[in-house]
TIPA-425745 format. One record per atom (N, C-alpha, C, O): residue in one letter; x, y negated, z; residue number from 1; atom name. Coordinates in Angstrom, 3 decimals. Layout:
BEGIN
{"A" {X Y Z} NUM "CA"},
...
//
This chain:
BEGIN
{"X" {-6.831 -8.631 -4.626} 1 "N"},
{"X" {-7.839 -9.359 -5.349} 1 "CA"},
{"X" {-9.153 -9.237 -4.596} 1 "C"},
{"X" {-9.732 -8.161 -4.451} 1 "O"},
{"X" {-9.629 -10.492 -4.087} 2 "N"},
{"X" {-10.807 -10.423 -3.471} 2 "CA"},
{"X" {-11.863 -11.312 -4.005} 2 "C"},
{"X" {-11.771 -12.534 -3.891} 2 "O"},
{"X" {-13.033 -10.635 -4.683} 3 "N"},
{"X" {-14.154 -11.894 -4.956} 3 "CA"},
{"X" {-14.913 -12.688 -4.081} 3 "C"},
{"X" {-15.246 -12.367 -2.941} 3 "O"},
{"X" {-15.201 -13.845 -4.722} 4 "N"},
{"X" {-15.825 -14.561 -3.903} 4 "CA"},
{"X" {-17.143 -15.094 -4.208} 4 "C"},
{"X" {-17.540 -15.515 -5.295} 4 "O"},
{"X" {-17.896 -15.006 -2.877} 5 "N"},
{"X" {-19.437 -14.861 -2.755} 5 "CA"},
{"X" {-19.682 -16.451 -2.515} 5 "C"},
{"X" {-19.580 -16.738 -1.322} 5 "O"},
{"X" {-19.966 -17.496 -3.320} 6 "N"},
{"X" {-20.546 -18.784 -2.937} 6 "CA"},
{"X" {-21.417 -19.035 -3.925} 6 "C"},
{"X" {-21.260 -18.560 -5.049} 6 "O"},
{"X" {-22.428 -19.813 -3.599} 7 "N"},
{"X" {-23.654 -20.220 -4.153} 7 "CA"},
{"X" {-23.000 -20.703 -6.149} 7 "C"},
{"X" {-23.309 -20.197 -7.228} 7 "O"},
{"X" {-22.119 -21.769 -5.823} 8 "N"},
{"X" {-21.489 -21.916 -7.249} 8 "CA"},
{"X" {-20.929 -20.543 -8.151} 8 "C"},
{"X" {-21.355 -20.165 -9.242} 8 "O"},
{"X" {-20.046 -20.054 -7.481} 9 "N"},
{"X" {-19.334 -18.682 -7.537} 9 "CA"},
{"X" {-21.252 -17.583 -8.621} 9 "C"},
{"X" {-21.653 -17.065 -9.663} 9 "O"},
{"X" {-21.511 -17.859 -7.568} 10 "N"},
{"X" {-22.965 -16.682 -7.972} 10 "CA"},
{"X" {-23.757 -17.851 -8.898} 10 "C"},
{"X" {-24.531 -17.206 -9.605} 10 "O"},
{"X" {-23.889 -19.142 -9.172} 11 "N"},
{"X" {-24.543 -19.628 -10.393} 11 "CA"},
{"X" {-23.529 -19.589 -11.721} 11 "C"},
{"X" {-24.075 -19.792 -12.805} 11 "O"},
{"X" {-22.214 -19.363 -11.712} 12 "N"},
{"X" {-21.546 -19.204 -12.451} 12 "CA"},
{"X" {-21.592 -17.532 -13.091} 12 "C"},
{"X" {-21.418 -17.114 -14.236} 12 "O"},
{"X" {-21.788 -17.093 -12.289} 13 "N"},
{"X" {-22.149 -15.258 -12.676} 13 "CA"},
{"X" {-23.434 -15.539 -13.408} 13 "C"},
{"X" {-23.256 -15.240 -14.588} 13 "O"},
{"X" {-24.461 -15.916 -13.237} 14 "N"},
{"X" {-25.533 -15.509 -14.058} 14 "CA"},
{"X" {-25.958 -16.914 -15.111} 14 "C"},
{"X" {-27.076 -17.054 -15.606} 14 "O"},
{"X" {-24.740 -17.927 -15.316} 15 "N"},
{"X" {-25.119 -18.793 -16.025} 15 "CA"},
{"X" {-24.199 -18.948 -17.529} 15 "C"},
{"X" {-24.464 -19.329 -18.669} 15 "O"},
{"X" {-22.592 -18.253 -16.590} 16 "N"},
{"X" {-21.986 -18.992 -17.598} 16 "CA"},
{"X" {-20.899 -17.762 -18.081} 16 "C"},
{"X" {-19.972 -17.772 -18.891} 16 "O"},
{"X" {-21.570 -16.494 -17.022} 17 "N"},
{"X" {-20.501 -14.827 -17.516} 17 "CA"},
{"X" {-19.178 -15.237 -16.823} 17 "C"},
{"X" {-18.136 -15.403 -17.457} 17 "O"},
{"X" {-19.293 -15.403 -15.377} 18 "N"},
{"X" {-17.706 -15.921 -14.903} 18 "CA"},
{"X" {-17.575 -15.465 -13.863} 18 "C"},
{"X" {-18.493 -15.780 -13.105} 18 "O"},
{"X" {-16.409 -14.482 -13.197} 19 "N"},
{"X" {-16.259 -13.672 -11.926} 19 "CA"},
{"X" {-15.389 -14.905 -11.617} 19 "C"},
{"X" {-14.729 -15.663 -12.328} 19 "O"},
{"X" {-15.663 -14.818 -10.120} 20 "N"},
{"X" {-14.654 -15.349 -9.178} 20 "CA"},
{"X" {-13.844 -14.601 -8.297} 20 "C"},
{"X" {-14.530 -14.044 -7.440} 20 "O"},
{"X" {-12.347 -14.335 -8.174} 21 "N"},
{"X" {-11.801 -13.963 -7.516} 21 "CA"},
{"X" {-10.675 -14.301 -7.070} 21 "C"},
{"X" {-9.800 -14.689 -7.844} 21 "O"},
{"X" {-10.374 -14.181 -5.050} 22 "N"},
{"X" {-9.089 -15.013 -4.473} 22 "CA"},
{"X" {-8.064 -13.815 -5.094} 22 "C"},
{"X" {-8.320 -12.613 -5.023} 22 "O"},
{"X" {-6.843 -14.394 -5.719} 23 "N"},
{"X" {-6.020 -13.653 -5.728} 23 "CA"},
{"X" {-4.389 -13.678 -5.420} 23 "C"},
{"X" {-3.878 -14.554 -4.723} 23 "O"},
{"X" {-3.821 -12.856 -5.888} 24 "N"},
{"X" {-1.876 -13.088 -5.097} 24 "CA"},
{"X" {-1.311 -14.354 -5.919} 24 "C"},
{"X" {-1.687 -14.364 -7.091} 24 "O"},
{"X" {-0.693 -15.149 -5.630} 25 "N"},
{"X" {-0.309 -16.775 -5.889} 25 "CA"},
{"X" {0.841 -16.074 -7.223} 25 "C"},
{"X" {0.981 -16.563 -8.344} 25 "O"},
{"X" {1.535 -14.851 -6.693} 26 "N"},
{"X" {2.569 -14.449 -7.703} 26 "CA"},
{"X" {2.190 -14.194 -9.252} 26 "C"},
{"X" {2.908 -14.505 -10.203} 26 "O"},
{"X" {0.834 -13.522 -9.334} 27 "N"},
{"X" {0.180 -13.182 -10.419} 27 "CA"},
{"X" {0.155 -13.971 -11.711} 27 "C"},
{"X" {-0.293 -15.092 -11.466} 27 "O"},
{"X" {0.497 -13.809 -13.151} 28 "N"},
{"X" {0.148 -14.602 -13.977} 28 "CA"},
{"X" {-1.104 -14.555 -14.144} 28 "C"},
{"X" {-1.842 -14.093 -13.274} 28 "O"},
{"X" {-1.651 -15.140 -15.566} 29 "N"},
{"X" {-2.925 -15.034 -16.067} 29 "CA"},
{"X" {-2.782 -13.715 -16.518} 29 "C"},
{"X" {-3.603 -12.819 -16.319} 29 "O"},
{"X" {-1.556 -13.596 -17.227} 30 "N"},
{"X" {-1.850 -11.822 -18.107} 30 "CA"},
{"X" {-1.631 -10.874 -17.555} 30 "C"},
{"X" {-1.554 -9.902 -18.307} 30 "O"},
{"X" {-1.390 -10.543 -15.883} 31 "N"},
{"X" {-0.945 -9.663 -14.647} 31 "CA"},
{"X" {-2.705 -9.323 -14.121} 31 "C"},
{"X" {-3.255 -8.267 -13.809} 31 "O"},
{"X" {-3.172 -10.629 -14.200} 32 "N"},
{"X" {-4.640 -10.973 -13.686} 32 "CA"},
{"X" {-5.826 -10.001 -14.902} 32 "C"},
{"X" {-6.612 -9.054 -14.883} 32 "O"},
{"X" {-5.385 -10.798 -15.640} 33 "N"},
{"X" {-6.480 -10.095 -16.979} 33 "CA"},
{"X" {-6.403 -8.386 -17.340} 33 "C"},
{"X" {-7.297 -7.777 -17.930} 33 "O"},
{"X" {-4.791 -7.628 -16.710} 34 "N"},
{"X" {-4.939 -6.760 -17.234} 34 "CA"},
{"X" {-5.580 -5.916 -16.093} 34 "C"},
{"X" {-6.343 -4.978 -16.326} 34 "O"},
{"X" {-5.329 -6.191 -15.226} 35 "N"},
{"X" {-5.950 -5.677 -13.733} 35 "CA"},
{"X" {-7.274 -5.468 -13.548} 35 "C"},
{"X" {-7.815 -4.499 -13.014} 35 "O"},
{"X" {-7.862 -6.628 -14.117} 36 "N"},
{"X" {-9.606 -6.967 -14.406} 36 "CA"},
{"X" {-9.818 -6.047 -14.968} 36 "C"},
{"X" {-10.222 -5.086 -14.314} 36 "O"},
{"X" {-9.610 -5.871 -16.768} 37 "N"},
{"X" {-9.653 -5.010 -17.286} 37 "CA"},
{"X" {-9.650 -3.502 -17.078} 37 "C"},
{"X" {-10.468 -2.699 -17.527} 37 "O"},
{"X" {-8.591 -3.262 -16.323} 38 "N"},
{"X" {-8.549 -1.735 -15.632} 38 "CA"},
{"X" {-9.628 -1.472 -15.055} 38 "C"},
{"X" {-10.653 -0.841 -15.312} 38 "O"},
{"X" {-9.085 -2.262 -13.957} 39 "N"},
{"X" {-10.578 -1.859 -12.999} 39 "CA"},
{"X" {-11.863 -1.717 -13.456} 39 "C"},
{"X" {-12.446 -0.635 -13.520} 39 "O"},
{"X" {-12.256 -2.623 -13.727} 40 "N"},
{"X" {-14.169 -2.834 -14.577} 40 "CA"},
{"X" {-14.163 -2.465 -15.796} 40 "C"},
{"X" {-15.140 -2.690 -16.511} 40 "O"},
{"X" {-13.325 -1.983 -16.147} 41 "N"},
{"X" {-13.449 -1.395 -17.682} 41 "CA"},
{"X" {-14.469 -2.563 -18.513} 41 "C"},
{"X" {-15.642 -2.570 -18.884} 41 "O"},
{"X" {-13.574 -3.308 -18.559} 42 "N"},
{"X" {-14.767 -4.439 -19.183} 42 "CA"},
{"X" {-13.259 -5.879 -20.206} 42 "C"},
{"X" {-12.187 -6.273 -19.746} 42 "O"},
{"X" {-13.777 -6.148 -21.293} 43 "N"},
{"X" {-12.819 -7.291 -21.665} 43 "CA"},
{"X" {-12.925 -8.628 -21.410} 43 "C"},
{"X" {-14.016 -9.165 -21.603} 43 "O"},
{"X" {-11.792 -9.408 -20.924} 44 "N"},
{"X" {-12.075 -10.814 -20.717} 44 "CA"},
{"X" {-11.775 -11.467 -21.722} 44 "C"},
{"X" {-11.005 -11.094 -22.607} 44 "O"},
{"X" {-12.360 -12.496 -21.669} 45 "N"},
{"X" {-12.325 -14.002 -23.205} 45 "CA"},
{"X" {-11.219 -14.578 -22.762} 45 "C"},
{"X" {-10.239 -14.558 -23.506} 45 "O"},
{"X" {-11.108 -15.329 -21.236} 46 "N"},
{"X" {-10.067 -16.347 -20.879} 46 "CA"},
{"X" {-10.452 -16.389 -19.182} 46 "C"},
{"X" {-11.525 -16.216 -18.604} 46 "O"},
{"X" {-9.182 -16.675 -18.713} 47 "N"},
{"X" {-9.053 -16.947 -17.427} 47 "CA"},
{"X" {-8.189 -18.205 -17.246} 47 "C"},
{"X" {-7.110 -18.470 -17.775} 47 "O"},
{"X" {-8.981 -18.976 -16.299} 48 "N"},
{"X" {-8.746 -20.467 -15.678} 48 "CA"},
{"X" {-8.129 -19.914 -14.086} 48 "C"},
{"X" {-8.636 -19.000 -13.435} 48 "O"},
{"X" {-7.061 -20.631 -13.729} 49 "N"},
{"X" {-7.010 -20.359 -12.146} 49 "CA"},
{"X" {-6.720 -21.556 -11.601} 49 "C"},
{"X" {-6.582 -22.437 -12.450} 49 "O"},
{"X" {-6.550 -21.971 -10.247} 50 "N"},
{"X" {-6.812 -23.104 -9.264} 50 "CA"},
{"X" {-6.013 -22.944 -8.263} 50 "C"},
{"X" {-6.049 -22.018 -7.453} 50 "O"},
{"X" {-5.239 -23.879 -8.291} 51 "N"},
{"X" {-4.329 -23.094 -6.727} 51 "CA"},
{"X" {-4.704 -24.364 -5.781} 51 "C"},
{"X" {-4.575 -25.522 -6.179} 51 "O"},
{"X" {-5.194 -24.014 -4.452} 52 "N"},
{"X" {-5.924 -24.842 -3.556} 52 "CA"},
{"X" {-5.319 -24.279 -1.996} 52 "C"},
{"X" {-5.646 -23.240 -1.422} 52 "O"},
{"X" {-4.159 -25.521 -1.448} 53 "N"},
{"X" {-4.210 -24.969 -0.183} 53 "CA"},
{"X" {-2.491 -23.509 -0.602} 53 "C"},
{"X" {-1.643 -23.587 -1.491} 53 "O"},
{"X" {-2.603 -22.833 0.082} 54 "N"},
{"X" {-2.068 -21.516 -0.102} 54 "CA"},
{"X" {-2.505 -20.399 -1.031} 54 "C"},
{"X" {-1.833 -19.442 -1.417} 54 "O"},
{"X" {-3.744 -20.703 -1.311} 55 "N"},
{"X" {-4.868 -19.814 -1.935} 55 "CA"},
{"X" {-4.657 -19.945 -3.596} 55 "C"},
{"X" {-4.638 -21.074 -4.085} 55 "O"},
{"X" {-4.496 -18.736 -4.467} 56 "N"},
{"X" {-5.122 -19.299 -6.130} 56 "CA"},
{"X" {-6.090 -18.095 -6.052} 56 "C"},
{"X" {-6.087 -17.056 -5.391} 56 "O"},
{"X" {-7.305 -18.874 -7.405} 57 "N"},
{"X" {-8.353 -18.792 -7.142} 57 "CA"},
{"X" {-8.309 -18.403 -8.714} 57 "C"},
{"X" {-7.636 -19.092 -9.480} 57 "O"},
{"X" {-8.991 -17.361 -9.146} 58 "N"},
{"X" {-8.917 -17.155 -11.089} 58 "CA"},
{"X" {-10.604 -16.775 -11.204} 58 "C"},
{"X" {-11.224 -16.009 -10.467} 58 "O"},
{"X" {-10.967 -17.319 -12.006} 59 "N"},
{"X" {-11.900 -17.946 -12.703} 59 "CA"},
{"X" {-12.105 -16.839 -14.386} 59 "C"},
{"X" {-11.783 -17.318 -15.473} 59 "O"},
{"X" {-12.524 -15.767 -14.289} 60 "N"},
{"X" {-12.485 -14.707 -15.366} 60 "CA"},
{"X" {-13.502 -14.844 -16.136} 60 "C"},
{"X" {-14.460 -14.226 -15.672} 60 "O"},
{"X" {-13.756 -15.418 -17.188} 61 "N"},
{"X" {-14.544 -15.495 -18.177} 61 "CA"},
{"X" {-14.691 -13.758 -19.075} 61 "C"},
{"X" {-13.698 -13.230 -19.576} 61 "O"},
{"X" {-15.735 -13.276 -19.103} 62 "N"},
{"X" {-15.972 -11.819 -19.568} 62 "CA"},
{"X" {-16.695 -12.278 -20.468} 62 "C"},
{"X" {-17.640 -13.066 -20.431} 62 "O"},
{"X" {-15.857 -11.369 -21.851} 63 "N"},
{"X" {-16.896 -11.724 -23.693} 63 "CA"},
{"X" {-18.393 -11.306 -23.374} 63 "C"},
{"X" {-18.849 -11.015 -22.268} 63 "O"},
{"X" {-18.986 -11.339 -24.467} 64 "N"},
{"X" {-20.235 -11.210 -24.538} 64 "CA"},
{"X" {-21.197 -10.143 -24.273} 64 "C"},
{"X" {-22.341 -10.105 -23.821} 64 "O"},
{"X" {-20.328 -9.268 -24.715} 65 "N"},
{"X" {-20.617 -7.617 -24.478} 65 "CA"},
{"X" {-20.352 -6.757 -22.959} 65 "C"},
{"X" {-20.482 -5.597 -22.568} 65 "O"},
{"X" {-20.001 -7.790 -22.504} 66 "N"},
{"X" {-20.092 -6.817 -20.577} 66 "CA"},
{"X" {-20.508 -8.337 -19.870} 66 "C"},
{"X" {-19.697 -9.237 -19.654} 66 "O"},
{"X" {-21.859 -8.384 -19.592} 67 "N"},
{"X" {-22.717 -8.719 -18.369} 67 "CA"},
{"X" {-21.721 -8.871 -16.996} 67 "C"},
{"X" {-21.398 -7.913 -16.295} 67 "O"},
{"X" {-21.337 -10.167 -16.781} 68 "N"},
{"X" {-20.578 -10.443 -15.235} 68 "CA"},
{"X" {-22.069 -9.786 -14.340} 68 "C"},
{"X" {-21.610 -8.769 -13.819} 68 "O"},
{"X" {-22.977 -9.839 -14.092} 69 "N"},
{"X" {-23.891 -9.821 -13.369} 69 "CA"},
{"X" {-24.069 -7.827 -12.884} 69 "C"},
{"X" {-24.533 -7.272 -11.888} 69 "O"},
{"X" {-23.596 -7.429 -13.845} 70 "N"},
{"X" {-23.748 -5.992 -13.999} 70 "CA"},
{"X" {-22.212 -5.843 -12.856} 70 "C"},
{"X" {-22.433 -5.311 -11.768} 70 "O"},
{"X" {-21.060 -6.212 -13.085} 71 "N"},
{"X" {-20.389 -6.136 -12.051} 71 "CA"},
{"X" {-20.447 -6.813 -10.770} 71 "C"},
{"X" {-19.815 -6.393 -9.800} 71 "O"},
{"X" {-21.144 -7.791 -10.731} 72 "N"},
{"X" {-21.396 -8.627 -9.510} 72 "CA"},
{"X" {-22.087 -7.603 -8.416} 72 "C"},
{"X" {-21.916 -7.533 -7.199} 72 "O"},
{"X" {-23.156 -6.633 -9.532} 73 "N"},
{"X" {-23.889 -5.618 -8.686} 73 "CA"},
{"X" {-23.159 -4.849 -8.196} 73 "C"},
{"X" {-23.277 -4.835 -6.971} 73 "O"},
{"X" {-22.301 -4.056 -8.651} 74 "N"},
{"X" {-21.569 -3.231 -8.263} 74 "CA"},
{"X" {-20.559 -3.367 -7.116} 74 "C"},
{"X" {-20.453 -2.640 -6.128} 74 "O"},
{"X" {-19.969 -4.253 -7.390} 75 "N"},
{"X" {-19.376 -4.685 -6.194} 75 "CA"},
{"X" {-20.447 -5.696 -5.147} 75 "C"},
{"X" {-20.048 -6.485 -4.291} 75 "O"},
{"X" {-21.137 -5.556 -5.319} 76 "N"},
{"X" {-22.786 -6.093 -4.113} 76 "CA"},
{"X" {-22.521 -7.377 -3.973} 76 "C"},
{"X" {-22.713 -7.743 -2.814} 76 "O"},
{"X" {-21.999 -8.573 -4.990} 77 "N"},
{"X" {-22.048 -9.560 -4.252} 77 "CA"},
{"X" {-23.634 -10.136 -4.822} 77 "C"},
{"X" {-24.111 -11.155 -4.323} 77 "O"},
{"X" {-24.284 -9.458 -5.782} 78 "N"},
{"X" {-25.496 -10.016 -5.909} 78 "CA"},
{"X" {-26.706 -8.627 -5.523} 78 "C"},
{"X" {-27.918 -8.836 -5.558} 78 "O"},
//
């Protein structure tokens, strides 16, 4: 799971509470969400993903109560 740093990617973090990250094509949504979860100790609302090319792309919507921007820091993409 690798996030991704693009201008949309980073107006979506501080507009709309939404991580972007490339991830394994095998993954479901609920393989994806629980992984998130682990890691960032944080809960997600819903995840959208995109498969583009070879690449899927998941789209993590985080509830109200954990700040995407607070993890964006942490992992330095802002």
């Amino acid at each position: 799971m690798k996030p991704i740093v693009t201008e949309k990617a980073v107006m979506m973090i501080e507009t709309q509470n939404i991580l972007t990250f490339e991830v394994d094509r095998r993954l479901n949504k609920d393989e994806i969400k629980k992984e998130i979860e682990k890691l960032f100790g944080v809960k997600v609302e819903e995840i959208r993903t995109l498969i583009k090319g070879s690449k899927k792309y998941a789209y993590v919507k985080l509830k109200k109560d954990f700040p995407a921007v607070d993890i964006a820091t942490k992992l330095g993409l802002i």
